[in-house]
Every structure is written in C-alpha cells, then in structure tokens.
LUMVO-520265 format. One record per atom (N, C-alpha, C): residue in one letter; x negated, y, z. Coordinates in steps of 0.1 Angstrom, whole numbers, padded with zeros to 4 digits, always signed. Each point is the difference from the previous one (the first is absolute). Layout:
! LUMVO-520265
AXYZ;...
//
This chain:
! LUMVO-520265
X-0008-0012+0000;X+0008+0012+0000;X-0009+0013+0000;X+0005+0009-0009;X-0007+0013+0001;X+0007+0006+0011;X-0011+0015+0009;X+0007+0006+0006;X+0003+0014-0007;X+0005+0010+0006;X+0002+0016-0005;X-0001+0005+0010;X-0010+0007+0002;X+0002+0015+0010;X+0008+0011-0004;X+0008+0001+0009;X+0010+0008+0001;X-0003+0011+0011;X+0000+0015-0002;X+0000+0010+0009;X+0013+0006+0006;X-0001-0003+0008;X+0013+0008+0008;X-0005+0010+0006;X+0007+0010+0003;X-0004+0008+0007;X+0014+0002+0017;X-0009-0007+0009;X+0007+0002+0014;X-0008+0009+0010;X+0012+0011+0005;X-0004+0011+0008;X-0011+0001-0004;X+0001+0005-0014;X-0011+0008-0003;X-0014-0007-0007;X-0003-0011+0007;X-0011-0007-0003;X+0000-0012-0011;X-0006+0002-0003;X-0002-0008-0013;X-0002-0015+0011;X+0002-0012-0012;X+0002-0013+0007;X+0001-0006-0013;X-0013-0014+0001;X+0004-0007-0011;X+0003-0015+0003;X+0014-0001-0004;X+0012-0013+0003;X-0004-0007-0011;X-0011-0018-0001;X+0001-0005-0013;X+0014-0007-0001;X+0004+0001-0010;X+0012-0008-0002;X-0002-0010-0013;X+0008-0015+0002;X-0002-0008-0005;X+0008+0001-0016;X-0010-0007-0011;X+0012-0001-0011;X-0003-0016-0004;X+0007-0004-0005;X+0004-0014-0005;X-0004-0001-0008;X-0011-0005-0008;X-0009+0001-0009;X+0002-0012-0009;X+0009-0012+0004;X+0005-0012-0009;X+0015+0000-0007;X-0001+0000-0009;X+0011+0000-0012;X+0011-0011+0011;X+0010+0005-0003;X+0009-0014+0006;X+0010-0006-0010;X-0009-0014-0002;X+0009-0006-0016;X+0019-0001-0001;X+0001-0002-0012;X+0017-0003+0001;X+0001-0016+0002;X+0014-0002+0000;X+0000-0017-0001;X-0001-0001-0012;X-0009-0016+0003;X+0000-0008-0014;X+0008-0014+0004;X+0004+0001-0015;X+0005-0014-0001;X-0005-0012+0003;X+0005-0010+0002;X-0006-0013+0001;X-0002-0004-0015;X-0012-0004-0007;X+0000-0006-0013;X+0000-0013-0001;X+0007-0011-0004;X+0001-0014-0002;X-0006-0007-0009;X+0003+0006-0014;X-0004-0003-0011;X-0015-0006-0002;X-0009+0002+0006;X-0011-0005+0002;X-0001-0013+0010;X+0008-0003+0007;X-0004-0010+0010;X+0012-0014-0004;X+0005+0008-0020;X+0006-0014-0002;X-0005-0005-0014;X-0006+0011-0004;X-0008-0004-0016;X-0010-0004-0001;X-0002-0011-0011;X-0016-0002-0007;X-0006+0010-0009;X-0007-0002+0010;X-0013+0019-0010;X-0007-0008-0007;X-0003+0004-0013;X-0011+0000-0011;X-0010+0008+0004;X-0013+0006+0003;X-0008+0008-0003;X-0007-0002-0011;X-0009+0015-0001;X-0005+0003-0012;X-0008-0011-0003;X-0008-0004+0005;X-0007-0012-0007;X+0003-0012-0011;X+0015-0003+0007;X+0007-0005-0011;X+0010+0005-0010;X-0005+0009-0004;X+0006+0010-0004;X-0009+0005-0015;X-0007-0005-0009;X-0013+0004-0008;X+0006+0011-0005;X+0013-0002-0008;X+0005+0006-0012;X+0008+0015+0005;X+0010+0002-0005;X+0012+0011+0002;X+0010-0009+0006;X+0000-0011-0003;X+0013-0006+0006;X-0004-0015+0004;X+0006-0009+0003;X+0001-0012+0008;X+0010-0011-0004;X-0003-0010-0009;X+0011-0010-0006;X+0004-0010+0018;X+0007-0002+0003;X+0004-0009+0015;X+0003-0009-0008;X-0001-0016+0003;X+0001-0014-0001;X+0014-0003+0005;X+0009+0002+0002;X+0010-0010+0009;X+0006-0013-0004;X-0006-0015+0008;X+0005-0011-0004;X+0019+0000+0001;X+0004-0007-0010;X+0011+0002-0001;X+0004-0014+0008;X+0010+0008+0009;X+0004-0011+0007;X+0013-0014-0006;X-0004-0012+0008;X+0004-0011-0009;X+0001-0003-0014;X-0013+0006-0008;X+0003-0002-0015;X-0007-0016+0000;X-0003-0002+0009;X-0007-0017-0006;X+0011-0007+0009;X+0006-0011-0012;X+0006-0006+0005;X-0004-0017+0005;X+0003-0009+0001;X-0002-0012+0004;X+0011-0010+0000;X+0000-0010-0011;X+0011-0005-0004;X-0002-0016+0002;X+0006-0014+0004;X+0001-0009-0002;X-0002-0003-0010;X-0009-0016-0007;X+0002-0002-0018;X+0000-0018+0007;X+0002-0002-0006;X+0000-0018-0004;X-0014-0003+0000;X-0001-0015+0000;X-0011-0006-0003;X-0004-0002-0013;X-0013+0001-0001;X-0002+0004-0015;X+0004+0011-0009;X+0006+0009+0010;X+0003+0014-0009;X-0010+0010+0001;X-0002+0010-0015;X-0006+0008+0004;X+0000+0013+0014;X-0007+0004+0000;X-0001+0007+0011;X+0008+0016-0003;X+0008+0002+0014;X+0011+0013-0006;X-0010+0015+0005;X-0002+0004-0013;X-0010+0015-0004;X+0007+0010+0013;X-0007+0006+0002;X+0006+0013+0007;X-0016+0004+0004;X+0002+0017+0002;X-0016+0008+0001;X+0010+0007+0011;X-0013+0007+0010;X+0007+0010+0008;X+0000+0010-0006;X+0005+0016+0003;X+0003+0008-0007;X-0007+0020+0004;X+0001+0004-0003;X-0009+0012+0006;X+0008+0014-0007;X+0002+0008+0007;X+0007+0012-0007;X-0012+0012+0003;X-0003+0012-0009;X-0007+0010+0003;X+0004+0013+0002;X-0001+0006+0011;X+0003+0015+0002;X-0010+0012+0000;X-0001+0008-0011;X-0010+0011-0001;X+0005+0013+0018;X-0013+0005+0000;X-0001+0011+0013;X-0005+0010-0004;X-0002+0010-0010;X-0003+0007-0003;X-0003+0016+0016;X-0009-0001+0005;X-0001+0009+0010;X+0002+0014-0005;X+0009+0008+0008;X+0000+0016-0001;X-0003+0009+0006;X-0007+0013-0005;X-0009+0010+0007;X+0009+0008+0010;X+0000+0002+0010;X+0006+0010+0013;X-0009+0008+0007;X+0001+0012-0005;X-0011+0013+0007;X+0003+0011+0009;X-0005+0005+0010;X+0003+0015+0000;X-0007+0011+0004;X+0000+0009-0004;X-0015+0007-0002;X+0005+0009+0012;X-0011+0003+0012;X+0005+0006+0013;X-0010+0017-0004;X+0004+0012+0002;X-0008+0008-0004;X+0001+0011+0016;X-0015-0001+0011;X+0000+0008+0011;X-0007+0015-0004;X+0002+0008+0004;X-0006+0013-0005;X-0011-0002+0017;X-0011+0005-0005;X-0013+0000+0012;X+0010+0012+0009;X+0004+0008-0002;X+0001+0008+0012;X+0010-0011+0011;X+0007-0006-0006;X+0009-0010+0012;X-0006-0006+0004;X-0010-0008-0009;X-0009-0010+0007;X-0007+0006+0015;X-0005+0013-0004;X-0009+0008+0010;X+0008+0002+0011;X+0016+0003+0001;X+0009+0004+0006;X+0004-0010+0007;X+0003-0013-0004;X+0005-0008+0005;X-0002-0003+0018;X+0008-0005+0005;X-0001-0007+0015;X-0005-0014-0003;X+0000-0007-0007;X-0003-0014+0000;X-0008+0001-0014;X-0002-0015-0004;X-0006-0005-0007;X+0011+0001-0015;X+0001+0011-0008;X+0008-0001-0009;X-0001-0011-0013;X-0016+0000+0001;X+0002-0007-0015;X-0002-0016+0006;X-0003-0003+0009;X+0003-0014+0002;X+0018-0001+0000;X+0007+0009+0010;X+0014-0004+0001;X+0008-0001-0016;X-0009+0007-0006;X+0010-0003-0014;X-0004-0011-0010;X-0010-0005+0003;X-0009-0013-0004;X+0011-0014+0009;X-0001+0004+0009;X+0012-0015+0011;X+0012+0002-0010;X+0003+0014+0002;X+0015+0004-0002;X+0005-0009-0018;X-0010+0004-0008;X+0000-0007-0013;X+0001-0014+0002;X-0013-0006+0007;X+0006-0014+0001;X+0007-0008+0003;X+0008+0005+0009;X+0016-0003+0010;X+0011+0005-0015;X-0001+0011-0006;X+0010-0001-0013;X-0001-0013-0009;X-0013-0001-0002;X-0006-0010-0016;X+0005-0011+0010;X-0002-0004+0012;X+0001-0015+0006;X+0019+0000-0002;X+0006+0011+0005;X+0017+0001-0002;X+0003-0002-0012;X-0005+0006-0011;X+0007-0006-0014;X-0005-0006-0004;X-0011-0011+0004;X-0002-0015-0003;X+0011-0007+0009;X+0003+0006+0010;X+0005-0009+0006;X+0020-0002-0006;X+0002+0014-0006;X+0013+0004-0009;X+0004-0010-0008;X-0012-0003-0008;X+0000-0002-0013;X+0002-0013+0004;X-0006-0008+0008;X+0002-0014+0004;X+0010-0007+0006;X+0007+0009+0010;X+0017+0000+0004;X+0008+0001-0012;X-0003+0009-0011;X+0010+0003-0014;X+0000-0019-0005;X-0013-0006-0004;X-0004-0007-0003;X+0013-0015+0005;X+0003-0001+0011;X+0007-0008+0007;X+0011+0000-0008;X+0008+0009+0005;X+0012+0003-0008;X+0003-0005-0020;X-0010+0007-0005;X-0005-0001-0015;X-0001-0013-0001;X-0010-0012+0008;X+0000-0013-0003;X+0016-0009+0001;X+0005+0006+0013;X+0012-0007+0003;X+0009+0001-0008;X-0004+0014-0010;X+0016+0000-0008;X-0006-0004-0014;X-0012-0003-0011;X-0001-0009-0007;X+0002-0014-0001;X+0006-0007+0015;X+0004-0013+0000;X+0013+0004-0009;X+0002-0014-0009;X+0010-0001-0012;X+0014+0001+0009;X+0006-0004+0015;X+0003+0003+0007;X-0007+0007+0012;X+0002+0018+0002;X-0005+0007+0011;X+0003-0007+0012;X-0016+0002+0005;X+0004-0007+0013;X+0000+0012+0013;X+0016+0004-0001;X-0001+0011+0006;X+0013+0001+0006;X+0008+0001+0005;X+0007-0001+0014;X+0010+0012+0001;X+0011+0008-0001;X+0002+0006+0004;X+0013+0001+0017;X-0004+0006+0012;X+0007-0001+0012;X+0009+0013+0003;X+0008+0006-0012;X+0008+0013+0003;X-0005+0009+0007;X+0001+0002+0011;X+0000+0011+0007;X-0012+0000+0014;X-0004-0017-0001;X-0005+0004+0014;X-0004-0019+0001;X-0015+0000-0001;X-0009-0012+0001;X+0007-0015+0006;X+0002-0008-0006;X+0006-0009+0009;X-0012-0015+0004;X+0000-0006+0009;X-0004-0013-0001;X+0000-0009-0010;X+0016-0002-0005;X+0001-0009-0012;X-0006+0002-0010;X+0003+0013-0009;X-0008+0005-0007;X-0014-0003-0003;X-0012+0004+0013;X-0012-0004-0002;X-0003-0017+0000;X+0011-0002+0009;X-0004-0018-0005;X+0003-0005-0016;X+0007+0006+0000;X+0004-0001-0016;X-0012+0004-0009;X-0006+0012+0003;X-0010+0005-0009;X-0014-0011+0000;X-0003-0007+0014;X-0009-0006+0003;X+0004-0015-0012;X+0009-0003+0003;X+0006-0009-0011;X-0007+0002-0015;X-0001+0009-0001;X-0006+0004-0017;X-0014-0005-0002;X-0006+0004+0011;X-0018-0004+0000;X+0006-0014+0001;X+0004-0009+0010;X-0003-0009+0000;X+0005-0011-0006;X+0014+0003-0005;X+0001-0010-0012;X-0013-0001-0009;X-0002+0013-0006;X-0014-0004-0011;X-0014-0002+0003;X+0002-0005+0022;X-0014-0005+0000;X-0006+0008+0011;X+0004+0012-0001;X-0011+0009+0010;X+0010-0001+0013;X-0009+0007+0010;X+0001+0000+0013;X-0005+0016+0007;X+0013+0006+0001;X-0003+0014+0005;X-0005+0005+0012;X-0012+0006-0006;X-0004+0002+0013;X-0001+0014+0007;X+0004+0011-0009;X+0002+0014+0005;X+0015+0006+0001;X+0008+0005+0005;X+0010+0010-0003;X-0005+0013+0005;X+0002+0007-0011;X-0009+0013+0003;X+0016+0012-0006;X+0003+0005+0014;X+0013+0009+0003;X+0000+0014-0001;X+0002+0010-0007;X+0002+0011+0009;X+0007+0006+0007;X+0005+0012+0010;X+0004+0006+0011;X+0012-0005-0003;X+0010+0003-0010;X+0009-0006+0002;X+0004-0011+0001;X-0007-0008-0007;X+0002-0018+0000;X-0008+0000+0016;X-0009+0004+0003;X-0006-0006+0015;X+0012+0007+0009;X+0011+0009+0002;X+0011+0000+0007;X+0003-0009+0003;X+0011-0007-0012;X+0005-0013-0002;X-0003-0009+0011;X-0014-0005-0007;X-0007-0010+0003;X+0003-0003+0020;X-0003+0014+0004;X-0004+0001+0015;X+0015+0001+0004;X+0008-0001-0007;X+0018-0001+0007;X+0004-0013-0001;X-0009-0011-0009;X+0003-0015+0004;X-0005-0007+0012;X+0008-0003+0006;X-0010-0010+0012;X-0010-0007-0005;X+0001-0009-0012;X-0009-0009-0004;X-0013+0006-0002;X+0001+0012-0003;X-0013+0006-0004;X-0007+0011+0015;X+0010+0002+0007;X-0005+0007+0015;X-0005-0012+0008;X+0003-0012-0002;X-0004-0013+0009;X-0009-0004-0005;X-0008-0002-0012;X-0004-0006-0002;X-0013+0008+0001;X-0003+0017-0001;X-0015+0003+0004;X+0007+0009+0010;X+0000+0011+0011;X+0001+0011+0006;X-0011+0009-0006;X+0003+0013-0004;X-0009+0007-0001;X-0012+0006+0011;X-0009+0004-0008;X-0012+0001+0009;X-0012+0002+0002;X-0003-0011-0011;X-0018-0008+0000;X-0006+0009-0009;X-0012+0002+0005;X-0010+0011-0006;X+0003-0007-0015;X-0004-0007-0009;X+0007+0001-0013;X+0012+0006-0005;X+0005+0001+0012;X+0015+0006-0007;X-0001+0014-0005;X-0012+0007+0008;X-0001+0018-0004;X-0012-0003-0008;X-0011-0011+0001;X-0012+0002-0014;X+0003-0004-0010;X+0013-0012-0006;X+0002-0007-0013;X+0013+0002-0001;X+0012+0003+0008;X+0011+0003-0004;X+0009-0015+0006;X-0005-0008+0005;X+0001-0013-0001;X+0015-0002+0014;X+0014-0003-0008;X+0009+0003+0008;X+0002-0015+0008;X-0002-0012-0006;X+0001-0011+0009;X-0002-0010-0013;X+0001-0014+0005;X+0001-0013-0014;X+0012-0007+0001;X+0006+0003-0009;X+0016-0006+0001;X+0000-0012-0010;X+0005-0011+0001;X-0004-0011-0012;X-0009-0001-0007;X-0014-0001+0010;X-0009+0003-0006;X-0009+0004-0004;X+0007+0013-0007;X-0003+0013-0002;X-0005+0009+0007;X-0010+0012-0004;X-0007+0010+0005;X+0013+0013-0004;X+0010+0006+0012;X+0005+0012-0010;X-0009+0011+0009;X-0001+0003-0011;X-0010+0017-0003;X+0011+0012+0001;X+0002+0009+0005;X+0005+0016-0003;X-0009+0008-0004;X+0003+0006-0012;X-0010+0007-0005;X+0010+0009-0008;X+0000+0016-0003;X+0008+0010-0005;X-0006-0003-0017;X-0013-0010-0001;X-0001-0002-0013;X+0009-0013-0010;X+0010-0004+0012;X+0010-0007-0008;X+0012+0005-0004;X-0003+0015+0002;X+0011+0009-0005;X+0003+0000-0011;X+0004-0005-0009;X-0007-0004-0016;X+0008+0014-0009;X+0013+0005+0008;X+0006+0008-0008;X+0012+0007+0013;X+0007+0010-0001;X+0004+0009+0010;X+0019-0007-0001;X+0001-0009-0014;X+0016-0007+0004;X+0002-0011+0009;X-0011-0005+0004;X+0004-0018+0002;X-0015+0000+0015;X+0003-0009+0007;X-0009-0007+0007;X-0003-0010-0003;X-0014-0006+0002;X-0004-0010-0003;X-0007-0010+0007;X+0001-0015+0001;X-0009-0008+0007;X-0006-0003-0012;X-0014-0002-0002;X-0006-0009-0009;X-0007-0010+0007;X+0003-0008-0013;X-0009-0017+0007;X-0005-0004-0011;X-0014-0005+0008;X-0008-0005-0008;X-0011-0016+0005;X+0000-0006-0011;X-0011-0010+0006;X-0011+0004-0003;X-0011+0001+0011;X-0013+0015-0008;X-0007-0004-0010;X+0000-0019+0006;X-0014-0003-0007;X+0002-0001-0015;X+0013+0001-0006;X+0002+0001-0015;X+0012+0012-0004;X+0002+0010+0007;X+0008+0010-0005;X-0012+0010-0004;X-0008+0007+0002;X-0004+0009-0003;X-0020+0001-0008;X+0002+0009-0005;X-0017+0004-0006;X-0005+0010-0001;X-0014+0003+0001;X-0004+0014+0002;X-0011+0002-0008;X+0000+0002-0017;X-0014+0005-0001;X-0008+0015+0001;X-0008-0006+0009;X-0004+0015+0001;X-0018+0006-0005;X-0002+0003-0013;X-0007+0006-0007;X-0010+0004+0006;X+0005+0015+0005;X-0009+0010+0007;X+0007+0002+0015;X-0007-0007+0006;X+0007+0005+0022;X-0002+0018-0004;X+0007+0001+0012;X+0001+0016+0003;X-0016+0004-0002;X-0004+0009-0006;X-0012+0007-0003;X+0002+0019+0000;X-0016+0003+0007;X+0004+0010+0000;X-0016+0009-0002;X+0010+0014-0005;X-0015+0008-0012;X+0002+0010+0004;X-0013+0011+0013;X+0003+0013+0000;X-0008+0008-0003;X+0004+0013-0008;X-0008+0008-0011;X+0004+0015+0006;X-0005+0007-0008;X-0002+0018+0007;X+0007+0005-0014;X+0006+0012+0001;X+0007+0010-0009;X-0011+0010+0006;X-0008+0003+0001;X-0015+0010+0004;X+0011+0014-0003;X+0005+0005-0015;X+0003+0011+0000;X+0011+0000+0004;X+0008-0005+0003;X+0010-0001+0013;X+0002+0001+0012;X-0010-0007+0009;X-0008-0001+0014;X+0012-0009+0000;X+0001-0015-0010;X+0010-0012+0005;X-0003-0011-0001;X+0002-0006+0006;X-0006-0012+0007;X+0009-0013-0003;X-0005-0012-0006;X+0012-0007-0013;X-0002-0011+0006;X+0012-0009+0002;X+0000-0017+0005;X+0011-0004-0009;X-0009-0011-0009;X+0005-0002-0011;X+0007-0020+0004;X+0009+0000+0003;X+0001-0012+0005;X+0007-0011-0015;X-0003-0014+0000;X+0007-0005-0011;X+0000-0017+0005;X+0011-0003-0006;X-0001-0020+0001;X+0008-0005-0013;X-0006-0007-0006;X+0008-0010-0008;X+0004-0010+0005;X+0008-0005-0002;X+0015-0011+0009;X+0010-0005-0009;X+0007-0012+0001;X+0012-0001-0006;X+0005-0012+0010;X+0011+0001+0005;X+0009-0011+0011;X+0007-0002-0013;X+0004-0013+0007;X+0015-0012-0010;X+0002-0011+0007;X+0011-0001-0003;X+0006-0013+0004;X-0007-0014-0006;X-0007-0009+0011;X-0006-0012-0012;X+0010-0010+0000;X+0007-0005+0007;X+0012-0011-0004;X+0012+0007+0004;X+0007+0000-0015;X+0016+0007+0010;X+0010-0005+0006;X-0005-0017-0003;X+0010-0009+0012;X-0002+0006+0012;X-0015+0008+0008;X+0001-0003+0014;X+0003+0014+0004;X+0008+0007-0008;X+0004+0012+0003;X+0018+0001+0003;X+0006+0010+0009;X+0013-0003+0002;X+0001+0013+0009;X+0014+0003+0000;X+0002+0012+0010;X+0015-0002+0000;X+0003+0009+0012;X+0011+0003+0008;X+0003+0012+0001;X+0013+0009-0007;X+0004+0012-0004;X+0011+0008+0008;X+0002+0006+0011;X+0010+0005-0003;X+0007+0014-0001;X+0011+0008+0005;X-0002+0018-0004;X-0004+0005+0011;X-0006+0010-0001;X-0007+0005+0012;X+0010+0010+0006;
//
C-alpha cells in the first residue's frame, strides 16, 4: 500500500496525518469456466498444417456373422469417418498511454495482461458450451429434451437416455442459474450432495447426481429464451484444436507515448461424436 501525506492544519499548526490508500485493483467476478476440464486438446505440435484431419473410428461398422462349414468367410472391415479443424485467429490489441502507466496505483499493465487471459480462457470456454448444444442437435434425431417452464427430473432422465441408448455414459450436467434453481428445489438433488465443499466456489461443482458431475456455470447460458442443462460423456463429446495458446506481443507507439499488448490465440472447439451430446431446455 502507498501512503499520502496529507496537511491539515489544527489550531493553527501544521500536522502531518499519513493516510492509507488501497493500492490493489479489486477484481470483478469471474465465471466458473468448464469447457476445459471436459475436452480433448490438440496442441500445436500436432497441429503441422493450418488445419487438423481427426480420425473417428466408426462405431460398429465391422460386423461379425455366423457361416457354415466350409463356407467362405463373411467380409466386413471396420470403418473410420474424418472431421477437418481448421483453427481460428482471436486477438485484441490493448493500447495504455505511459502517463496512466506512471499514474497508476497498481500494476496496470500486468492487470490488463491477466485481465485478457481470463477473456481468451471465457470465449474458449463459449465456444465449447455452444459446441454441446450444436452436436446434440446434428443427431438425425436431436437429442434434446424440451421441460416447459421449469426443469424436471423426468426430463433429464430422459435426456440421459439419449447418450445411452447409443452407448455413452454421461458424465457431466453442466446447468445454468436458472436450471441450477430447479435442480436445488428437487429433494433428489439437495440429498444427494448439500452444498458447501471448497469445489463448489473453485469449479462450480454443484453435487453427482446419477453419476454425474453437475457444474453451474453462467456459461451454460447458451441464449437469454430458454435454460439449459447440458450433458455430456466428456471422453467422446468434445475437441479442442488449439494452434497458437494465448500469446502475447508488447510494442511502443514512441510518437504517441503508448504502450501496445498485442494479445492473439488460434483455436477452434467442436463437437467430436454427436451421439454423446444431449441437452435439456426449458423458458426462462
């Protein structure tokens, strides 16, 4: 903390009172971000090109048939489908004039260095919640749920039904403020964790219900009509290639007196199987 001498003048005499100033920025809330602690990341390494062909074995293309004795043997190969990732550029150019710098109480150009990477980590983390939704509704049947007015039990057992008819096994419901209401007015879901446990305020982590990890995160807000639960099975709903991580480049405007933080990432999220994608909708 810096101090300030301050002159008062009592009966007459001068007197110097230091008084204290608060010399640390006091952050806003941040979001809880999810998106990362349910995707597979590509890094640049595997990454040579502009973009990234993914392999996905196609599930039960090889089949296995009974034949007779002395019959030929029944042909079948397994099968493999390919999805391109083409990563996209996301920048933003921070511009401080030196007199603020000089001015400042704290550390300015570091706080706007954090402050960028808490944005770039949020709309990775956007883009990857969008990503859910997007998978679940290219199933030839959406595997998507709608509960009127107001989240029900049935409903998400229903939606959990979608993964697992075709095999997967859900392991996240990831809610926002509205849907986590809901949630906390079922007994089944107040009994089964109480709120509390230091993960609950570092990962958002509201309890495991069937299973399941549900998350509250304001980044499952997907749109300002509807609430949403999303579910996913992590190990095959999502993908992340990511090009270039957050990088960052700072330069001088000299005949300016400005001072440049040039921040940039290439990235691209997607859905990698859209069987293990599914959600639960209702009006907000």
């Amino acid at each position: 903390m810096g101090k300030l001498q301050e002159v008062l003048m009592l009966d007459h005499e001068s007197e110097l009172i230091p008084s204290q100033i608060y010399s640390t920025l006091i952050e806003s809330v941040r979001e809880v971000l999810v998106g990362t602690q349910i995707v597979q990341r590509i890094g640049p390494e595997s990454i040579p090109g502009s973009s990234i062909d993914i392999d996905l074995n196609t599930k039960d293309a090889m089949v296995v048939e009974q034949t007779s004795e002395a019959s030929e043997f029944f042909k079948s190969t397994a099968g493999a489908e390919t999805i391109n990732m083409k990563p996209v550029k996301y920048t933003v150019d921070i511009q401080i004039s030196r007199e603020m710098i000089e001015d400042s109480k704290f550390s300015l150009v570091e706080w706007q260095i954090q402050e960028a990477g808490y944005q770039f980590a949020k709309k990775m983390d956007a883009l990857i919640m969008a990503q859910i939704k997007t998978g679940a509704d290219a199933n030839t049947v959406a595997h998507a749920t709608s509960s009127g007015s107001a989240m029900t039990l049935a409903n998400i057992t229903a939606t959990m039904k979608f993964l697992e008819a075709d095999g997967y096994t859900p392991s996240h419901m990831i809610v926002n403020a509205g849907a986590a209401e809901d949630l906390r007015n079922m007994d089944t879901f107040v009994e089964a964790d109480k709120l509390g446990s230091r993960e609950t305020f570092e990962r958002g982590l509201v309890g495991r219900v069937f299973g399941m990890n549900v998350i509250e995160t304001n980044q499952a807000a997907l749109d300002t009509t509807y609430d949403y639960c999303l579910l996913v099975d992590s190990r095959h709903a999502l993908i992340l290639a990511e090009k270039r991580p957050i990088s960052i480049a700072k330069y001088n405007q000299e005949n300016k007196d400005i001072v440049g933080i040039a921040v940039s990432a290439r990235f691209k999220a997607r859905y990698k199987r859209k069987e293990a994608c599914a959600y639960v909708y209702c009006t907000v």
